[in-house]
PDB file of the backbone (N, CA, C, O) and the ligand in Angstrom, with CONECT records:
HET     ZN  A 101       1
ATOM      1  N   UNK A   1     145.159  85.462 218.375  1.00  0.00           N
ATOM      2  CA  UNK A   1     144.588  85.466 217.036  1.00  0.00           C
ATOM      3  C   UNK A   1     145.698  85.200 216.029  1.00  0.00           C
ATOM      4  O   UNK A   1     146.684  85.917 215.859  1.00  0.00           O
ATOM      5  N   UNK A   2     145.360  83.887 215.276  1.00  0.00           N
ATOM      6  CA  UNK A   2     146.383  83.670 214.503  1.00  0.00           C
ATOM      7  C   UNK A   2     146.271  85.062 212.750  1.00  0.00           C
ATOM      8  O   UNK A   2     145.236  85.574 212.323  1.00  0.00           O
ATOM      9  N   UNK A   3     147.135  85.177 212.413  1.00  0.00           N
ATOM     10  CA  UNK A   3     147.103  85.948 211.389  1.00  0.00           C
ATOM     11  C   UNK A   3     147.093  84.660 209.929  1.00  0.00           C
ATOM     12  O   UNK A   3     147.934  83.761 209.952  1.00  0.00           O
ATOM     13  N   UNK A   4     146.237  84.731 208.957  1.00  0.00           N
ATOM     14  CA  UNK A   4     146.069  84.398 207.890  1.00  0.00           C
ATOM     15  C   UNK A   4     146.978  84.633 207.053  1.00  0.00           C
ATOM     16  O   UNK A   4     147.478  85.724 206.780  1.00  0.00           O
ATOM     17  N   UNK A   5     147.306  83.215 206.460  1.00  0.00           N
ATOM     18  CA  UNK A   5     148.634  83.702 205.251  1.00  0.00           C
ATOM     19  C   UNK A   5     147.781  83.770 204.166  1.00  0.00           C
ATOM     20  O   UNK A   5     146.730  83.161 203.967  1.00  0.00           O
ATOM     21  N   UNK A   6     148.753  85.136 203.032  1.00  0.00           N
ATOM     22  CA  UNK A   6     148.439  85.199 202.348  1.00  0.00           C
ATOM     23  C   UNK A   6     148.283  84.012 201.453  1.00  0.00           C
ATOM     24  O   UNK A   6     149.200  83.199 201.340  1.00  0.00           O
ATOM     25  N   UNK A   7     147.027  83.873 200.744  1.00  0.00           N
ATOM     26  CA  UNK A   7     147.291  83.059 199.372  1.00  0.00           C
ATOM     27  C   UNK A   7     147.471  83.315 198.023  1.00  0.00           C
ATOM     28  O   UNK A   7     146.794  84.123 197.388  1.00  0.00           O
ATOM     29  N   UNK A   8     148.314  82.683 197.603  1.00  0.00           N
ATOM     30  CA  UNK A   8     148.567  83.598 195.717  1.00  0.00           C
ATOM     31  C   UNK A   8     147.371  83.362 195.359  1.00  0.00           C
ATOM     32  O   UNK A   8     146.540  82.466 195.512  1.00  0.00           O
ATOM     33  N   UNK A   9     147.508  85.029 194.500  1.00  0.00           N
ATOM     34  CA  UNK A   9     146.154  85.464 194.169  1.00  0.00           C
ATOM     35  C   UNK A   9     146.676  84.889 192.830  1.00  0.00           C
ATOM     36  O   UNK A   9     147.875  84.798 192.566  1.00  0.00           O
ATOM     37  N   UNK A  10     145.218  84.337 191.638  1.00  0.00           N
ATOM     38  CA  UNK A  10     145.486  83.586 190.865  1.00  0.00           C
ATOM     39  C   UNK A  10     144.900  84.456 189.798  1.00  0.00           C
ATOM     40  O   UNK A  10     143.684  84.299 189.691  1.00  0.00           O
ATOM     41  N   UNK A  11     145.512  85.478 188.841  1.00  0.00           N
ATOM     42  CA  UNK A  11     144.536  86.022 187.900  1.00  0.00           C
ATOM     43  C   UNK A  11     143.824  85.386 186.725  1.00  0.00           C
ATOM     44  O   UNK A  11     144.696  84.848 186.043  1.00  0.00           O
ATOM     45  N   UNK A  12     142.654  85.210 186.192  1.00  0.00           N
ATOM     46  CA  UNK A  12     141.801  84.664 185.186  1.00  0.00           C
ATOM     47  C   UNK A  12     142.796  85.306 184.048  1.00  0.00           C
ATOM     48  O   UNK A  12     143.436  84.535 183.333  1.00  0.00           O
ATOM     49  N   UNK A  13     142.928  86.842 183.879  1.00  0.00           N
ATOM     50  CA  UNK A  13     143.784  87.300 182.568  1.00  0.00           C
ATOM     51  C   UNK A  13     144.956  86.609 182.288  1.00  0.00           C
ATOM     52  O   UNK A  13     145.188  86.373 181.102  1.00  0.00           O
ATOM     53  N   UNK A  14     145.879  86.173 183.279  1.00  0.00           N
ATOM     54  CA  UNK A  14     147.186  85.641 182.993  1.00  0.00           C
ATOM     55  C   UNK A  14     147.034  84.097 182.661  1.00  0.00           C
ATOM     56  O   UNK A  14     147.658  83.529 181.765  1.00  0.00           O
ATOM     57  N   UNK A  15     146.040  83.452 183.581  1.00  0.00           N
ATOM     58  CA  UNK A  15     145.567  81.870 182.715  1.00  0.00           C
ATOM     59  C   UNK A  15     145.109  82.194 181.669  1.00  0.00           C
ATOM     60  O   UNK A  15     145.700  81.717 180.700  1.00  0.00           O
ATOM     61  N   UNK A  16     144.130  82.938 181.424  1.00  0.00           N
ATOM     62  CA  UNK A  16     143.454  82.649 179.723  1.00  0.00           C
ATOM     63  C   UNK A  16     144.949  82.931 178.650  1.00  0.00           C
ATOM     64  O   UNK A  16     144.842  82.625 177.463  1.00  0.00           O
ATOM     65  N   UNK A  17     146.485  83.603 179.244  1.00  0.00           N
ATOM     66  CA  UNK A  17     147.350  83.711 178.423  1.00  0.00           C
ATOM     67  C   UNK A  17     147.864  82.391 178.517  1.00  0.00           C
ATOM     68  O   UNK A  17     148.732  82.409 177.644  1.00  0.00           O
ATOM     69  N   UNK A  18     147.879  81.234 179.032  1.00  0.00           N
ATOM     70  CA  UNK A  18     148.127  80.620 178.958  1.00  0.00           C
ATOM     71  C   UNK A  18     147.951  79.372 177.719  1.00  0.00           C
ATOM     72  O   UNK A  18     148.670  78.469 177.293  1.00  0.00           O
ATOM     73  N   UNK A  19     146.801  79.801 177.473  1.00  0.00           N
ATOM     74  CA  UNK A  19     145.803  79.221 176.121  1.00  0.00           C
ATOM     75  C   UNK A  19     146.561  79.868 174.797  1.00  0.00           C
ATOM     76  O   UNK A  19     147.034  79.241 173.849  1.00  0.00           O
ATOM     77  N   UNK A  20     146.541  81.304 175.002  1.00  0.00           N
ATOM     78  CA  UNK A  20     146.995  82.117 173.863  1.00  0.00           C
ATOM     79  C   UNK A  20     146.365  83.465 174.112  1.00  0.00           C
ATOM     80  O   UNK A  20     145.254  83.788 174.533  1.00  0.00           O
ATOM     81  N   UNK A  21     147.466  84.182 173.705  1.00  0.00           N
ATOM     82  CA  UNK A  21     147.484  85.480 173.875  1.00  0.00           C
ATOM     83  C   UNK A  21     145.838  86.437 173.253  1.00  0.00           C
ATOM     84  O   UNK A  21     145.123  86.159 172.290  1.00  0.00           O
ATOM     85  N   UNK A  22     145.734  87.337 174.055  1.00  0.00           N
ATOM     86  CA  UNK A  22     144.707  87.975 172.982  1.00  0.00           C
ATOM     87  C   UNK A  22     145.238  89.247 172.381  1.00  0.00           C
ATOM     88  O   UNK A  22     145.314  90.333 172.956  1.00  0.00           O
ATOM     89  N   UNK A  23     145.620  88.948 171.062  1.00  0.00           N
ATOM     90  CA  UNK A  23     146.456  90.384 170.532  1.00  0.00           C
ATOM     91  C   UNK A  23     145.418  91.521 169.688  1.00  0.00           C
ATOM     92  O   UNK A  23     144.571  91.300 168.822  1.00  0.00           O
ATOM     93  N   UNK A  24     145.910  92.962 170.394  1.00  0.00           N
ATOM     94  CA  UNK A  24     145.287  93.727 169.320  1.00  0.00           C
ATOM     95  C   UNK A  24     146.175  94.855 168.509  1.00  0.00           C
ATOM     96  O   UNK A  24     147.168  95.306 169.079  1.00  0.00           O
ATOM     97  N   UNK A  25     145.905  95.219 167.466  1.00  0.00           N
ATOM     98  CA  UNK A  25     146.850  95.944 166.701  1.00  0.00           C
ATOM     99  C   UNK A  25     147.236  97.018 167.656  1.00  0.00           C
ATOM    100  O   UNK A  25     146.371  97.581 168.326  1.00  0.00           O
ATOM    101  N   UNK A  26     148.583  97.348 167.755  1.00  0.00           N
ATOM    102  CA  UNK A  26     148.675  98.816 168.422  1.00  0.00           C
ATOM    103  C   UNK A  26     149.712  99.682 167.403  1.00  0.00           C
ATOM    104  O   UNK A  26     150.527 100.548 167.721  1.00  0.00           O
ATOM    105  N   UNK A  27     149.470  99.274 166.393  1.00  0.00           N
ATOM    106  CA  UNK A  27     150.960 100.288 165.399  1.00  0.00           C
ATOM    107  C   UNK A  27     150.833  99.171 164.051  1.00  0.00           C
ATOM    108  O   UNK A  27     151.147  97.983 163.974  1.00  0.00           O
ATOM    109  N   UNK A  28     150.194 100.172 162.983  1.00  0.00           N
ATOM    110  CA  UNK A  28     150.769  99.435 161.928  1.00  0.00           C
ATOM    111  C   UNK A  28     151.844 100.067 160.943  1.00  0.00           C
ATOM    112  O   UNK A  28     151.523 101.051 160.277  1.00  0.00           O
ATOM    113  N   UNK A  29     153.007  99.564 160.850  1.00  0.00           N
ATOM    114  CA  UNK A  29     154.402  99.828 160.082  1.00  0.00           C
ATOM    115  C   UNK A  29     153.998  99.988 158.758  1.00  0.00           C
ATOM    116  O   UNK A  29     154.140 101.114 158.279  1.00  0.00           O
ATOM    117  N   UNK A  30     153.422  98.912 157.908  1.00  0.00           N
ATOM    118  CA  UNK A  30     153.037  98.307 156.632  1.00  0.00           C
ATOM    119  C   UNK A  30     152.393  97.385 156.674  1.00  0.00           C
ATOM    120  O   UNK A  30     152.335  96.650 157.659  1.00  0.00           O
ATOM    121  N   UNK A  31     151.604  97.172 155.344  1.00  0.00           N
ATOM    122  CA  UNK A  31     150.574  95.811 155.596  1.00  0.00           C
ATOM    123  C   UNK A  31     151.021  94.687 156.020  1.00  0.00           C
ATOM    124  O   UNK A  31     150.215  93.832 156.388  1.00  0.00           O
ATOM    125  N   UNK A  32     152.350  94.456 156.057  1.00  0.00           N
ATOM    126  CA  UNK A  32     152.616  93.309 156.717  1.00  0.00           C
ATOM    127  C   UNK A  32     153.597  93.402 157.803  1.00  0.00           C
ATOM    128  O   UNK A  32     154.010  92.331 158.248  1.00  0.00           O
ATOM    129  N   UNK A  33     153.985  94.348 158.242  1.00  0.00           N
ATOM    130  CA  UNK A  33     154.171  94.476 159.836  1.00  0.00           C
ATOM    131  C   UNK A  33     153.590  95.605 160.780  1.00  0.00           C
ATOM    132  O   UNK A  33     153.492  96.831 160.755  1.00  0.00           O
ATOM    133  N   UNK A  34     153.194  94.384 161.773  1.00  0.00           N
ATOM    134  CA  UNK A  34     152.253  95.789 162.883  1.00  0.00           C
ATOM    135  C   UNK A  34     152.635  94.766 164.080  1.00  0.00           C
ATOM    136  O   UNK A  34     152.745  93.580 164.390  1.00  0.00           O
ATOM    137  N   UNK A  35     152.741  95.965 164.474  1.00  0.00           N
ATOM    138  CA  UNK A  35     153.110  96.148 166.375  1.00  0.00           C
ATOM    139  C   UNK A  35     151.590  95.199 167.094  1.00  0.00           C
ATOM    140  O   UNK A  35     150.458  95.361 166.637  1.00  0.00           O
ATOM    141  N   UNK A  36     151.849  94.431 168.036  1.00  0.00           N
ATOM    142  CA  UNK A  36     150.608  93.946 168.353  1.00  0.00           C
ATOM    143  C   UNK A  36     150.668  94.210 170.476  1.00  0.00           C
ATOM    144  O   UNK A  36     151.668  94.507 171.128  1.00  0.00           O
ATOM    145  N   UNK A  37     149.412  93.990 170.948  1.00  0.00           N
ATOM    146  CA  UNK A  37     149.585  93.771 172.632  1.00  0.00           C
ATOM    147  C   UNK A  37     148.920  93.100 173.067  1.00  0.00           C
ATOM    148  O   UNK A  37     147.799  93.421 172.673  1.00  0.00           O
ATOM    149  N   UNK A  38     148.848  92.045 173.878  1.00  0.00           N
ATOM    150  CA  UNK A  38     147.939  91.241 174.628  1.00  0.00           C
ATOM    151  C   UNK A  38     146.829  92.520 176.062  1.00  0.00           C
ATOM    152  O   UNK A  38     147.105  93.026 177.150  1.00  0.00           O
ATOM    153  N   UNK A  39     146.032  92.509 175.463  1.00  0.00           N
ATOM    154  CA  UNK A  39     144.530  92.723 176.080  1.00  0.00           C
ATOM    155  C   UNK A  39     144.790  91.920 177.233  1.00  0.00           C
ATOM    156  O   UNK A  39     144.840  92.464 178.336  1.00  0.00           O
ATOM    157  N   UNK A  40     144.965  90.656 177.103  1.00  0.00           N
ATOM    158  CA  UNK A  40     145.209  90.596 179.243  1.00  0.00           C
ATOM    159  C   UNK A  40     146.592  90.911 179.746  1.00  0.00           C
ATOM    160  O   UNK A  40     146.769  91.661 180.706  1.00  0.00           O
ATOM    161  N   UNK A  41     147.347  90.460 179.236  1.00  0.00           N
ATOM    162  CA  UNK A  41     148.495  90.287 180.068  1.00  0.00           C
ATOM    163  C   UNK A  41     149.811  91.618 179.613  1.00  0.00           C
ATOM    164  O   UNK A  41     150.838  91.723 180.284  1.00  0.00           O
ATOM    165  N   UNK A  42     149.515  92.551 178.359  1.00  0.00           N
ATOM    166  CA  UNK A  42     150.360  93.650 177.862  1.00  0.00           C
ATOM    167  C   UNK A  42     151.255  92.960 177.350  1.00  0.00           C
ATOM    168  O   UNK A  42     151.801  93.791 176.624  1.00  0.00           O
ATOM    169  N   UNK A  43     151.844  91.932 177.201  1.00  0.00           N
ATOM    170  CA  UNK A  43     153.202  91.686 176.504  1.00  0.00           C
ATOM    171  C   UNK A  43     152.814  92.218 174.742  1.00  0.00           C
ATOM    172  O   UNK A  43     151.742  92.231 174.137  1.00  0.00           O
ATOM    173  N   UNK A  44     154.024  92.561 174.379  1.00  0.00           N
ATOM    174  CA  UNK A  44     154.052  93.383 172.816  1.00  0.00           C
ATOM    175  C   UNK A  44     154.708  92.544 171.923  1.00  0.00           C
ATOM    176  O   UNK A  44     155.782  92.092 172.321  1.00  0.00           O
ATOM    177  N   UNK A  45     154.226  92.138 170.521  1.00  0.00           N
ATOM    178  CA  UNK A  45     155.225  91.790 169.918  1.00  0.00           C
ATOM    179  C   UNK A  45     155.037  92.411 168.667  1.00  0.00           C
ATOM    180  O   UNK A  45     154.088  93.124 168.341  1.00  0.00           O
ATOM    181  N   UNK A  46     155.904  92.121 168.069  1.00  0.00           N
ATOM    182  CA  UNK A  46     155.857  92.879 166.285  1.00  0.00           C
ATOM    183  C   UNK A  46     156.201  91.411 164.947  1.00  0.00           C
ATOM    184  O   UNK A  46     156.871  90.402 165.167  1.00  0.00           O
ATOM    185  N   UNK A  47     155.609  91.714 163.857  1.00  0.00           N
ATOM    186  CA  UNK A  47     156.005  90.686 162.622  1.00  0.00           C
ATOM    187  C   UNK A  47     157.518  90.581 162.649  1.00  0.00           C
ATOM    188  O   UNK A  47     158.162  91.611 162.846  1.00  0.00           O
ATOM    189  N   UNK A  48     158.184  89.342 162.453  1.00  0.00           N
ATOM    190  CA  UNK A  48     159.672  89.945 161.921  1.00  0.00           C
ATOM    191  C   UNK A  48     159.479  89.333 160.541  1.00  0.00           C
ATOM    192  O   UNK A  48     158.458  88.803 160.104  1.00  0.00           O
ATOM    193  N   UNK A  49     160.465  89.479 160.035  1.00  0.00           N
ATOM    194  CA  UNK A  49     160.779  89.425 158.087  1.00  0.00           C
ATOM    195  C   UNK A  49     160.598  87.947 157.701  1.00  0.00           C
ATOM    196  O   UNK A  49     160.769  87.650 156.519  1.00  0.00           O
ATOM    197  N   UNK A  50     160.295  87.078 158.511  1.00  0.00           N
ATOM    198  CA  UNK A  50     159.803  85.551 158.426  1.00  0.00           C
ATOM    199  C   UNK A  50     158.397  85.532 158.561  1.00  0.00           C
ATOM    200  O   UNK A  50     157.903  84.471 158.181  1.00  0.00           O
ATOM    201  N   UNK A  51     157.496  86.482 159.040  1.00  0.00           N
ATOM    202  CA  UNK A  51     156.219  86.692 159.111  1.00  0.00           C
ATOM    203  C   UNK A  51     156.006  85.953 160.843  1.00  0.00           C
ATOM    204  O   UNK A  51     154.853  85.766 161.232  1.00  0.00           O
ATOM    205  N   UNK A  52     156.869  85.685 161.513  1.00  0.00           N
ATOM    206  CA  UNK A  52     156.277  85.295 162.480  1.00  0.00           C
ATOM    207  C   UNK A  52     156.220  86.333 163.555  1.00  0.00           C
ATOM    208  O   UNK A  52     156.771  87.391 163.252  1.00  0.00           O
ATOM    209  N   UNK A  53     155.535  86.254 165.054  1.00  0.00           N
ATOM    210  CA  UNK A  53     155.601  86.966 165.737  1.00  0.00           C
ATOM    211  C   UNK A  53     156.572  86.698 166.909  1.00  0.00           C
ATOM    212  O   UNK A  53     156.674  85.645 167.539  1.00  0.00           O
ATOM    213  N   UNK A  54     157.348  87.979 167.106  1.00  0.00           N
ATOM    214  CA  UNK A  54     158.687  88.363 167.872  1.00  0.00           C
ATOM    215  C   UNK A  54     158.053  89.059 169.038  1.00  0.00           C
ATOM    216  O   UNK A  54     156.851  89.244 169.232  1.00  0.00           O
ATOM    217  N   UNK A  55     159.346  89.508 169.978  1.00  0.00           N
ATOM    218  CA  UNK A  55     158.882  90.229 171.433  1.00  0.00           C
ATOM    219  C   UNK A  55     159.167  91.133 170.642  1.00  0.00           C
ATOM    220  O   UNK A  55     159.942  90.897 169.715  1.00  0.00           O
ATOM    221  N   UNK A  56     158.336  92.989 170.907  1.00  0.00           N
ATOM    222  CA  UNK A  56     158.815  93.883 170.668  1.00  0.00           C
ATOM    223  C   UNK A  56     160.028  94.096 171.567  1.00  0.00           C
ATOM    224  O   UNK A  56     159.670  94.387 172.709  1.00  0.00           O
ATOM    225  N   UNK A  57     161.043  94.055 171.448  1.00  0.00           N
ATOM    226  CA  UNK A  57     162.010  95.067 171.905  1.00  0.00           C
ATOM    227  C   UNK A  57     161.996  96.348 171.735  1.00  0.00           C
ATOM    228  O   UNK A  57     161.161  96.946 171.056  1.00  0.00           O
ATOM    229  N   UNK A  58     163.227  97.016 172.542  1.00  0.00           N
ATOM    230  CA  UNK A  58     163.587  98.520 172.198  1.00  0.00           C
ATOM    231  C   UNK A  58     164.033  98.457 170.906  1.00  0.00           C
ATOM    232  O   UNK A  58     163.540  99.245 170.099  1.00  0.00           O
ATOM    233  N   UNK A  59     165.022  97.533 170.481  1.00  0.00           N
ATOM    234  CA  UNK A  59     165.713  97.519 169.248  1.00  0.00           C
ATOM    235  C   UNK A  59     164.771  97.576 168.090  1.00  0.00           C
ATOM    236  O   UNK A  59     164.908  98.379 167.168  1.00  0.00           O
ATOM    237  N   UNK A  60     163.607  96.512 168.186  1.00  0.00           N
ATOM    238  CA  UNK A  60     163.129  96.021 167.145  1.00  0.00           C
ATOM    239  C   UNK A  60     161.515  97.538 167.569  1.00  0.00           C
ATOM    240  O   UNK A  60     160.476  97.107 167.069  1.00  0.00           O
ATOM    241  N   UNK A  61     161.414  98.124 167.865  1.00  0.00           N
ATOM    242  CA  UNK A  61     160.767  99.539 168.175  1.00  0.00           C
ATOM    243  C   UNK A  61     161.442 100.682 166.984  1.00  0.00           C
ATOM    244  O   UNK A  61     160.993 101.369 166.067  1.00  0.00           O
ATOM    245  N   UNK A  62     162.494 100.476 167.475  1.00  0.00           N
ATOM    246  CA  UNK A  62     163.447 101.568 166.743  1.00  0.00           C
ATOM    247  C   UNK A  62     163.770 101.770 165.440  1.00  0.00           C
ATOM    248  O   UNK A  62     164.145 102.741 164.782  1.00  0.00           O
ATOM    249  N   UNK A  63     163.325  99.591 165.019  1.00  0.00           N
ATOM    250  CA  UNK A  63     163.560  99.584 163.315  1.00  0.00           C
ATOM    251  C   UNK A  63     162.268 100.082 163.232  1.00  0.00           C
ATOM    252  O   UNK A  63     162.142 101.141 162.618  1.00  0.00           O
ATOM    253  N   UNK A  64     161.378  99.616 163.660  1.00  0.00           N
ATOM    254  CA  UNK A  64     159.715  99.799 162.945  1.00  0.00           C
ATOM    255  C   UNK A  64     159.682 101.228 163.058  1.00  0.00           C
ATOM    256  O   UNK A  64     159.419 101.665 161.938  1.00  0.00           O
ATOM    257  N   UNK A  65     159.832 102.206 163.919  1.00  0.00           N
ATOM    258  CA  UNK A  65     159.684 103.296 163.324  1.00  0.00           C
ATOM    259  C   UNK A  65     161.222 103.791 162.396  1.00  0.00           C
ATOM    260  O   UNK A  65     161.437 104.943 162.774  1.00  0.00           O
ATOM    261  N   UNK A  66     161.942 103.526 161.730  1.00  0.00           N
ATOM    262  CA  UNK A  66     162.680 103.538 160.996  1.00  0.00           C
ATOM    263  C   UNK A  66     161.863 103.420 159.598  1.00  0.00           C
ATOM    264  O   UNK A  66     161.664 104.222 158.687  1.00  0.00           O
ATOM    265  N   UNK A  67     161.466 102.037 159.828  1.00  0.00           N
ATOM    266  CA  UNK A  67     160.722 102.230 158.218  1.00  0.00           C
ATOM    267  C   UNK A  67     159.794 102.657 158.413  1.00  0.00           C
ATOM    268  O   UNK A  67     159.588 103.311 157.391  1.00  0.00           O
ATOM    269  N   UNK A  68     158.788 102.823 159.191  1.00  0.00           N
ATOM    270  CA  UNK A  68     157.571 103.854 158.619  1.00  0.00           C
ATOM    271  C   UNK A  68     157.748 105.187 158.554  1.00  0.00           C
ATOM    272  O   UNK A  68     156.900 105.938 158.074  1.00  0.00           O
ATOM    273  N   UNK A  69     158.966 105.611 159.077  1.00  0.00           N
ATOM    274  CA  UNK A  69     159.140 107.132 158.381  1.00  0.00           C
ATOM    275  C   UNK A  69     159.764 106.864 157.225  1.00  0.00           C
ATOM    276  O   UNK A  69     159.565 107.502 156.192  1.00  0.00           O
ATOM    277  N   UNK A  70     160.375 106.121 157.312  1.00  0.00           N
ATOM    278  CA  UNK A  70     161.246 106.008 155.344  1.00  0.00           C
ATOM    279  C   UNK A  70     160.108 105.645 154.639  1.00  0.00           C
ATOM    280  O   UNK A  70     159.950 106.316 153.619  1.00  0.00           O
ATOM    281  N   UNK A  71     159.137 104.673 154.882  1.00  0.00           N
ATOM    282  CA  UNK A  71     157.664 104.660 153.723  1.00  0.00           C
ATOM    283  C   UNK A  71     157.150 106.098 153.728  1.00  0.00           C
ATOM    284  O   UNK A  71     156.932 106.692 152.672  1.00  0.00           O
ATOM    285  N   UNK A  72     156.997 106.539 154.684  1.00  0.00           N
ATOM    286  CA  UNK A  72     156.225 107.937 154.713  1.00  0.00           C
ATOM    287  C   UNK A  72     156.999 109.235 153.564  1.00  0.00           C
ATOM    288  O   UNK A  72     156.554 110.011 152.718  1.00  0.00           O
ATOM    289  N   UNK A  73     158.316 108.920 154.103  1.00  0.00           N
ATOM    290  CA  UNK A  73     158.818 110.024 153.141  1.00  0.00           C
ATOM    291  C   UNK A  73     158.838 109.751 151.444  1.00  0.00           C
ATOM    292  O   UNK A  73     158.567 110.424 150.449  1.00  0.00           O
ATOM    293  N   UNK A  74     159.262 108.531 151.681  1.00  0.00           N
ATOM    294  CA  UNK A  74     158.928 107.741 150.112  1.00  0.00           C
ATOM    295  C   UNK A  74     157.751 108.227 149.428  1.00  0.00           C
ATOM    296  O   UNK A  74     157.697 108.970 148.448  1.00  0.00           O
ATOM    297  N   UNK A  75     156.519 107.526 150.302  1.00  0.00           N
ATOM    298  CA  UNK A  75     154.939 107.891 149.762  1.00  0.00           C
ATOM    299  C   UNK A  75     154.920 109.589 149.321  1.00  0.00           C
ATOM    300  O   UNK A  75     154.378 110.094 148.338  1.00  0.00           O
ATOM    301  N   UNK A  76     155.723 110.270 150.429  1.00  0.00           N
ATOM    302  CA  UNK A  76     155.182 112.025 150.170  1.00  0.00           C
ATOM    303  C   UNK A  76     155.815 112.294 148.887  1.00  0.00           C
ATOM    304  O   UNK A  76     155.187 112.744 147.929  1.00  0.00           O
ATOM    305  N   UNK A  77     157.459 111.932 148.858  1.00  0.00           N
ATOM    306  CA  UNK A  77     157.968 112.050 147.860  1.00  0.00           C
ATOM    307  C   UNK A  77     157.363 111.657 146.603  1.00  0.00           C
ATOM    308  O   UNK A  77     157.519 112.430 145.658  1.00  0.00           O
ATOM    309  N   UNK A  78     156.655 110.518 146.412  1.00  0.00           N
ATOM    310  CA  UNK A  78     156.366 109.919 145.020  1.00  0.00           C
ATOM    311  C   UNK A  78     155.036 110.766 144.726  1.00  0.00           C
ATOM    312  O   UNK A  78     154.538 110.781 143.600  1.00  0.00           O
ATOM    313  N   UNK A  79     154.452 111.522 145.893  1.00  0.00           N
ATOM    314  CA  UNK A  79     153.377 112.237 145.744  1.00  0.00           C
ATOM    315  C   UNK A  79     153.395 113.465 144.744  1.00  0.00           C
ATOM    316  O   UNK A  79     152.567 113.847 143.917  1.00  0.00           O
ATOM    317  N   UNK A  80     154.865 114.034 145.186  1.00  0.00           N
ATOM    318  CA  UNK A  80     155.388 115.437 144.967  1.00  0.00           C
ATOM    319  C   UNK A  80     155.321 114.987 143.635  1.00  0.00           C
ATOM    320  O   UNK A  80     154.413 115.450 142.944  1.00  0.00           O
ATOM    321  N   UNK A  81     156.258 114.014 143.038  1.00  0.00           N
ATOM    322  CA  UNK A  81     156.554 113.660 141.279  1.00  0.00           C
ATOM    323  C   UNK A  81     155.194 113.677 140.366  1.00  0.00           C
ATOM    324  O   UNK A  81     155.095 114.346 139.338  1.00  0.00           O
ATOM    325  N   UNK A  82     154.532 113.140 140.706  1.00  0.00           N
ATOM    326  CA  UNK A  82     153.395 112.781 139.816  1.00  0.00           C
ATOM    327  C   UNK A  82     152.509 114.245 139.530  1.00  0.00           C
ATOM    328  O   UNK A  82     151.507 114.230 138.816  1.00  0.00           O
TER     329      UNK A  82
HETATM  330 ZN    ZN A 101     148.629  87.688 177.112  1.00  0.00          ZN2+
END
């Protein structure tokens, strides 16, 4: 009995990334940067300061929550004044 080779298994999610990603918000920083993830395939990216979309990195993780706690404290702060 001969044994059957495997054949690469071909996923539908990773072709339809092939077309273009399907991104959904997973983190918004500020109205104009938010964390995004592909629904098929998980890759992450975030806005960078050109408005286009980047890979999330660790690095670029570390700024985005950087500024949304500095907006946050800002916002509480300007709360306290008024
Ligand atoms: Zn994808």
């Amino acid at each position: 009995m001969e044994a059957i080779p495997n054949k690469p298994t071909l996923k539908i999610s990773a072709l339809m990334c092939t077309l273009g990603h399907d991104y959904m918000v997973t983190n918004t920083i500020t109205t104009y940067i938010k964390e995004y993830k592909c629904c098929n395939c998980g890759r992450e990216v975030t806005d960078d300061l050109n408005g286009k979309l980047k890979e999330l990195t660790e690095k670029s993780r570390i700024v985005n929550a950087c500024v949304s706690s500095f907006l946050r404290k800002k916002r509480n702060r300007l709360k306290l004044a008024v």
